[in-house]
C-alpha positions as MATLAB code, in Angstrom:
seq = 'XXXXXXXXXXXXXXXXXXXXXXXXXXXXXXXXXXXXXXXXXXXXXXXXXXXXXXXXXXXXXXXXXXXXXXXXXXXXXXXXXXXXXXXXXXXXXXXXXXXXXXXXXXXXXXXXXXXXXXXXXXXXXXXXXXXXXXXXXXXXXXXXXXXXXXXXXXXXXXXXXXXXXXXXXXXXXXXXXXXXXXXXXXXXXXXXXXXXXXXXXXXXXXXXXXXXXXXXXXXXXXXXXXXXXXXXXXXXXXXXXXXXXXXXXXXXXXXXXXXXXXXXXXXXXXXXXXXXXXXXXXXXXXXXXXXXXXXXXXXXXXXXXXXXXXXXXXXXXXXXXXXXXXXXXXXXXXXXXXXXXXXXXXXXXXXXXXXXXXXX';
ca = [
      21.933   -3.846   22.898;
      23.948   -6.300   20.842;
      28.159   -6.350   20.893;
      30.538   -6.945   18.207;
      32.675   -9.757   19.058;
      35.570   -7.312   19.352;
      33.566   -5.278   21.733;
      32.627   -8.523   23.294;
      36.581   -9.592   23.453;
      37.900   -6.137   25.248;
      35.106   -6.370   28.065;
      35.884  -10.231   28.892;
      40.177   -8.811   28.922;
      39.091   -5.775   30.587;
      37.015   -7.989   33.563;
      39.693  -10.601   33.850;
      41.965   -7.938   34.154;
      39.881   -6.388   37.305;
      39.492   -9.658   38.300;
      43.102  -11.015   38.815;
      44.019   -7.936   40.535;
      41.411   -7.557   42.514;
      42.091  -11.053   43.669;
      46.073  -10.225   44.124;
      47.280  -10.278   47.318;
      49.624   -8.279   48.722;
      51.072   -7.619   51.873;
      49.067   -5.599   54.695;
      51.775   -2.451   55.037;
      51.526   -2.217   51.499;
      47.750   -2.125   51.376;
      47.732    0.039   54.064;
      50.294    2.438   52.233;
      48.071    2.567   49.292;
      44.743    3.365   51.284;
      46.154    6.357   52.673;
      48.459    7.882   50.197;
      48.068    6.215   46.714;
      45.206    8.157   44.521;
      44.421    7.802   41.221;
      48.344    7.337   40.412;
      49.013   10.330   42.905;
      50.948   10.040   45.734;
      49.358   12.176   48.392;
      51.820   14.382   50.919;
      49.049   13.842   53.651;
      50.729   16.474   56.109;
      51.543   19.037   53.052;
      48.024   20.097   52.014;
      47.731   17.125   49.804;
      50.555   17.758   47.355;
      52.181   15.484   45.255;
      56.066   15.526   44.004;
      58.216   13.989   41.819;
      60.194   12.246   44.711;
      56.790   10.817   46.175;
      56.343    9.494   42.822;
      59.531    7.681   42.506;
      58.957    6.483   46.105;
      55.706    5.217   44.916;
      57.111    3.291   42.048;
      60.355    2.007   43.948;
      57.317    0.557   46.775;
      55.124   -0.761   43.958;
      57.529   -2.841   42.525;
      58.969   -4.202   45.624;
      55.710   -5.483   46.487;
      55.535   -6.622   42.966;
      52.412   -4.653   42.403;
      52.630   -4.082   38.842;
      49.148   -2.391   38.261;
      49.971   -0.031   40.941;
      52.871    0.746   39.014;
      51.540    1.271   35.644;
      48.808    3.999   37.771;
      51.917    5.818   39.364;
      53.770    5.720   36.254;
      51.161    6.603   34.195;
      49.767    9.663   36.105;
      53.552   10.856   36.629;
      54.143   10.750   32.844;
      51.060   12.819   31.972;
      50.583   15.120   34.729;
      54.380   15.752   35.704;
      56.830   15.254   32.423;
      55.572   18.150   30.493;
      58.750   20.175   30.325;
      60.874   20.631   27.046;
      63.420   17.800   27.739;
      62.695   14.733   29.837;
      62.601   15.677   33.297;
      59.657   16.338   35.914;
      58.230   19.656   37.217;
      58.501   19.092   41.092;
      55.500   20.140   42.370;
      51.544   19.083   41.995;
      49.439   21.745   44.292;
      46.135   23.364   45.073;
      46.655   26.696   42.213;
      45.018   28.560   44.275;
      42.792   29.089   47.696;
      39.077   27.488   48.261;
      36.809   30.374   48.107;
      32.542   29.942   49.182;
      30.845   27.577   46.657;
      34.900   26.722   44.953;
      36.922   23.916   44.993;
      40.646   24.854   43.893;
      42.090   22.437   41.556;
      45.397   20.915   41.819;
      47.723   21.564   39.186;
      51.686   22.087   38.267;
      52.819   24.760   40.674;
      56.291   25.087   40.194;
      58.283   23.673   36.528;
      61.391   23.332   38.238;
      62.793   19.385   38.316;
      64.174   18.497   41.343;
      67.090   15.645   40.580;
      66.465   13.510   43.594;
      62.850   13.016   41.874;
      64.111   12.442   38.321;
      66.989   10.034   39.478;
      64.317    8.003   41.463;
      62.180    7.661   39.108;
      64.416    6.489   35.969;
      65.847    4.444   38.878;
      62.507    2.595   39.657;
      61.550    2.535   35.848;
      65.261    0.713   34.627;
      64.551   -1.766   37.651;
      60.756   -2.346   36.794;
      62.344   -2.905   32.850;
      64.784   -5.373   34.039;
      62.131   -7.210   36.288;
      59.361   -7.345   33.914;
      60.784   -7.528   30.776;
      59.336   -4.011   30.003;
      60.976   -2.331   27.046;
      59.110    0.924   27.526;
      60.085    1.348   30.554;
      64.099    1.175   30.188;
      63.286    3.768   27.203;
      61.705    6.012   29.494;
      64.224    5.576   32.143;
      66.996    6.175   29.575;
      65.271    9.207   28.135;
      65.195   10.799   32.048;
      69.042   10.098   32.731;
      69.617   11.694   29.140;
      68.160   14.564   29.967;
      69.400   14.380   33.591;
      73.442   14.935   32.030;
      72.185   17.247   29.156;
      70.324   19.628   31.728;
      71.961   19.199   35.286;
      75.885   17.930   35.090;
      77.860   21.214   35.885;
      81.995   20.830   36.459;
      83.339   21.244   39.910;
      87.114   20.816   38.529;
      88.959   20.173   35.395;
      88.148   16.200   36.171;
      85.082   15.762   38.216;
      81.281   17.212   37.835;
      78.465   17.399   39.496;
      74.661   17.363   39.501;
      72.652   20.406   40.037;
      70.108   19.674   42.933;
      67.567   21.559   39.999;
      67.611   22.855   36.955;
      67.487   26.848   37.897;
      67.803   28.574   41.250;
      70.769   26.817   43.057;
      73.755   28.943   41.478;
      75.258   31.691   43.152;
      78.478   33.541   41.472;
      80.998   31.056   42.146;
      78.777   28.937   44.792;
      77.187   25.968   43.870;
      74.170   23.942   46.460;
      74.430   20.869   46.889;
      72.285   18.809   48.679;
      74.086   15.325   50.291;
      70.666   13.752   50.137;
      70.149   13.703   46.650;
      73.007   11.738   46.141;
      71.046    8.297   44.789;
      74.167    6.145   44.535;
      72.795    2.900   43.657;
      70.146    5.065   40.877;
      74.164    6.096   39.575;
      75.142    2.454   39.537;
      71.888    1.655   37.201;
      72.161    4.421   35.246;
      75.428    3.499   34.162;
      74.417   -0.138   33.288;
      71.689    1.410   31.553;
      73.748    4.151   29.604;
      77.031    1.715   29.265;
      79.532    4.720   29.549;
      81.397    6.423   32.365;
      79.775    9.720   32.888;
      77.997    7.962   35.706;
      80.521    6.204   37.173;
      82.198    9.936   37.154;
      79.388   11.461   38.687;
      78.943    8.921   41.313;
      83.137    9.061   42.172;
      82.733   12.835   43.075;
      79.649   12.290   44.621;
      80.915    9.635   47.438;
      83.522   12.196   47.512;
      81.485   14.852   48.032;
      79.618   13.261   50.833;
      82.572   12.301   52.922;
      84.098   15.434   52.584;
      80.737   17.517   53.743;
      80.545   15.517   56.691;
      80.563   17.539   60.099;
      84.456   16.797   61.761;
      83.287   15.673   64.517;
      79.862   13.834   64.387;
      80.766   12.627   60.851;
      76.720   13.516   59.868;
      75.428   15.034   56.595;
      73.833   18.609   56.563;
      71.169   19.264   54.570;
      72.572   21.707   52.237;
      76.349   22.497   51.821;
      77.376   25.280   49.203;
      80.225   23.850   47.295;
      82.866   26.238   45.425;
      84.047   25.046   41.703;
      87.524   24.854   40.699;
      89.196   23.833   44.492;
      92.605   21.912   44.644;
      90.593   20.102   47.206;
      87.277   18.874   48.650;
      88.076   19.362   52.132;
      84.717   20.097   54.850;
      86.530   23.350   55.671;
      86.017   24.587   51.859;
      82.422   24.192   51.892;
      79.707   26.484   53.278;
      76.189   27.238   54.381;
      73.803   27.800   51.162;
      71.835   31.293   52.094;
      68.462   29.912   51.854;
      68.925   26.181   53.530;
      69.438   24.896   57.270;
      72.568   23.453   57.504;
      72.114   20.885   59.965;
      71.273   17.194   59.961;
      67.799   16.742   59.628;
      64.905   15.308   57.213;
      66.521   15.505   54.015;
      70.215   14.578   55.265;
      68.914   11.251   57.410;
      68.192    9.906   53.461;
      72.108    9.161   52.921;
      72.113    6.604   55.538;
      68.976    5.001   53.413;
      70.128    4.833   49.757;
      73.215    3.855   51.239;
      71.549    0.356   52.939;
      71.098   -0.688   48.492;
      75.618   -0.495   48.440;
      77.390   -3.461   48.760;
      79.495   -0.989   51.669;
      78.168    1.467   54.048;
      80.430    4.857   53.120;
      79.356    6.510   56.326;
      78.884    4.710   59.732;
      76.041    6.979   61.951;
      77.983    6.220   64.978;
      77.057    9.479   66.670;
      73.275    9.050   66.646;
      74.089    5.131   67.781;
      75.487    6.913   70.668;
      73.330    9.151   71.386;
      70.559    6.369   71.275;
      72.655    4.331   73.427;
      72.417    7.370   75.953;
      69.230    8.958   75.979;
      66.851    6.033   74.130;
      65.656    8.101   71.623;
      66.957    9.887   68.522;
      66.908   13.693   67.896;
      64.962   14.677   64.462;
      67.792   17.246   63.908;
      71.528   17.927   64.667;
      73.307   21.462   64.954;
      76.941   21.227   65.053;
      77.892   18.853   67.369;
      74.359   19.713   69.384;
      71.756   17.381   69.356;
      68.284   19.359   69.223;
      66.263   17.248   71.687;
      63.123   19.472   71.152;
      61.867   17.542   68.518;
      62.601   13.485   68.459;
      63.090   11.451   65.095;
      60.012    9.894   62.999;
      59.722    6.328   62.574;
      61.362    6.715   59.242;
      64.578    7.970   60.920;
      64.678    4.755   63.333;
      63.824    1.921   60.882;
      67.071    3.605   58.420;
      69.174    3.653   61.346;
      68.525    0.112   62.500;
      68.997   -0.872   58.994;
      72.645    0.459   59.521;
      73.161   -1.285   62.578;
      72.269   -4.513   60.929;
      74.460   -3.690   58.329;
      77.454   -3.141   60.804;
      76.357   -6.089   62.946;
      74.727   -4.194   65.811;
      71.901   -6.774   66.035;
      70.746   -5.952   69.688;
      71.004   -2.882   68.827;
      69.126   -2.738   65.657;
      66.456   -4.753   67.208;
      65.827   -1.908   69.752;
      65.853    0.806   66.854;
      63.646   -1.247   65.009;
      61.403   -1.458   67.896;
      61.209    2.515   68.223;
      60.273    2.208   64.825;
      57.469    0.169   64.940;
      56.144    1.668   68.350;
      56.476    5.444   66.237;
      54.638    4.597   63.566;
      51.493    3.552   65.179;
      50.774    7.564   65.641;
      52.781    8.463   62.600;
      50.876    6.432   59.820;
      49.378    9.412   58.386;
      52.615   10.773   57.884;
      53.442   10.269   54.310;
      57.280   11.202   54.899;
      57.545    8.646   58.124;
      55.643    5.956   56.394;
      57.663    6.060   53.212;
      61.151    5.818   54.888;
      59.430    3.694   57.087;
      58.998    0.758   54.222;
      61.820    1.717   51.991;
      64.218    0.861   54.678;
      62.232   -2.343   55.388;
      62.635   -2.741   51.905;
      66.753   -1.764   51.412;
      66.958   -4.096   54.143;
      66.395   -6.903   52.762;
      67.858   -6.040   49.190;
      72.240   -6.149   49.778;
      73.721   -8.508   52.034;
      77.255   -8.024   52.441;
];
């Protein structure tokens, strides 16, 4: 067999591509991370019958390039870009799943299960792709990343008032008559700040105004936490806690979505909300509850590792060294049953990660 000297040329790039990063070293947690959930480009929900998502895929990419790992980027990006971004505009269907059951003799193949976007996946992933563009000099990238938050204020910016607007937690399925969900969690602030770099207008700064807004307004009275869903009515004089509601078909109670405001918060220059009630309850019982009813703690189920290494990233923040050190710990002692988690793990290093990102 004899080789053109082309042909001869793309197999010496191709091996000295394998070959530097196959030599590259990153850190352990990272390898680890990639092991268990990173295949093919997919990022694997371990505990959710192997599904994949457009947030796990901007998770991916916002881990990748922390760690610098630019081939692993390019495999997330490129897998979320073919398999995901097939609707008319720019956005993401949410959901990669088994289509159907296994039957004798039948595997079921994994495929687009539900069209719908979901924003917090969009925003993360223009977010990771105008950061990886900055970082890397990638033009493609910030084109990409611009063509998502296009499409993000064509498709999802509703108004809430004469002045402000807001951003639909989807694209379908999350307007009721004159009710509107809104989920506190999917509030990306610092994906708002780069979006508006990115876009140099002031839609974004808008959105991002009535969105801090909208957060400390939703807060429970009394423990000052997020909920996981509010319903939010248009047109109000003002955006007061006791105008906003439970959304029919979402808890409305601190738990796994809401304990994400207290992480995209850690990349701000200024915590907006201080998580002094779960410090105290900490302080008290040496653990954290996974969810929050009211002013109830629900001690049935404690917090993931993920919850503990956000919260002593606040602490830090607000100088609570000691006490972020024994958060941290919890952490770190969690997650030695909880690897397998792909939620847990994830919050787990992107709060090591927002950690180390702002100082203020």
């Amino acid at each position: 067999m004899t080789f053109s000297l082309h042909q001869l040329g793309r197999i010496v790039f191709v091996c000295l591509v394998i070959f530097f990063y196959g030599c590259a070293s990153y850190p352990k947690e990272w390898q680890e991370y990639k092991h268990l959930f990173l295949a093919n480009g997919r990022i694997l929900d371990r505990g959710n019958g192997d599904i994949s998502h457009s947030e796990g895929q901007g998770y991916g990419l916002l881990l990748a390039l922390h760690y610098q790992d630019q081939a692993a980027f390019e495999r997330i990006w490129s897998w979320t870009h073919n398999k995901l971004q097939v609707r008319d505009d720019h956005l993401f269907a949410w959901q990669w799943a088994k289509a159907e059951k296994e039957s004798e003799g039948r595997q079921a193949d994994y495929r687009i299960t539900d069209s719908n976007n979901a924003t917090d996946g969009d925003l993360l992933i223009a977010w990771a792709l105008f950061q990886a563009g900055q970082q890397w000099q990638k033009s493609d990238y910030l084109a990409s990343a611009s063509q998502i938050a296009d499409s993000i204020l064509e498709q999802l910016v509703v108004p809430l008032d004469r002045q402000r607007t807001l951003l639909l937690p989807a694209h379908y399925g999350f307007q009721k008559s004159t009710q509107i969900a809104w989920n506190p969690s999917y509030q990306i602030l610092p994906a708002y700040d780069s979006m508006a770099e990115l876009h140099q207008n002031t839609q974004w700064e808008n959105l991002k105004r009535t969105s801090e807004q909208l957060l400390i307004s939703s807060l429970h009275p009394e423990t000052k936490l997020p909920s996981d869903w509010v319903s939010v009515t248009p047109n109000q004089t003002s955006l007061l806690s006791s105008n906003m509601s439970q959304w029919p078909e979402k808890r409305n109670y601190f738990g796994d979505e809401a304990i994400r405001v207290f992480l995209y918060q850690l990349w701000q220059p200024k915590l907006l909300i201080e998580p002094y009630f779960l410090f105290e309850y900490f302080e008290q019982h040496n653990r954290l509850p996974r969810y929050v009813q009211g002013t109830k703690a629900l001690p049935e189920k404690e917090a993931m590792a993920g919850y503990y290494a956000i919260l002593s990233a606040n602490a830090r923040r607000l100088g609570k060294n000691t006490l972020a050190d024994r958060l941290l710990l919890k952490a770190d002692q969690r997650m030695i049953t909880e690897k397998k988690n792909y939620y847990s793990h994830t919050l787990y290093l992107l709060a090591i990660h927002a950690a180390q990102q702002v100082t203020p």
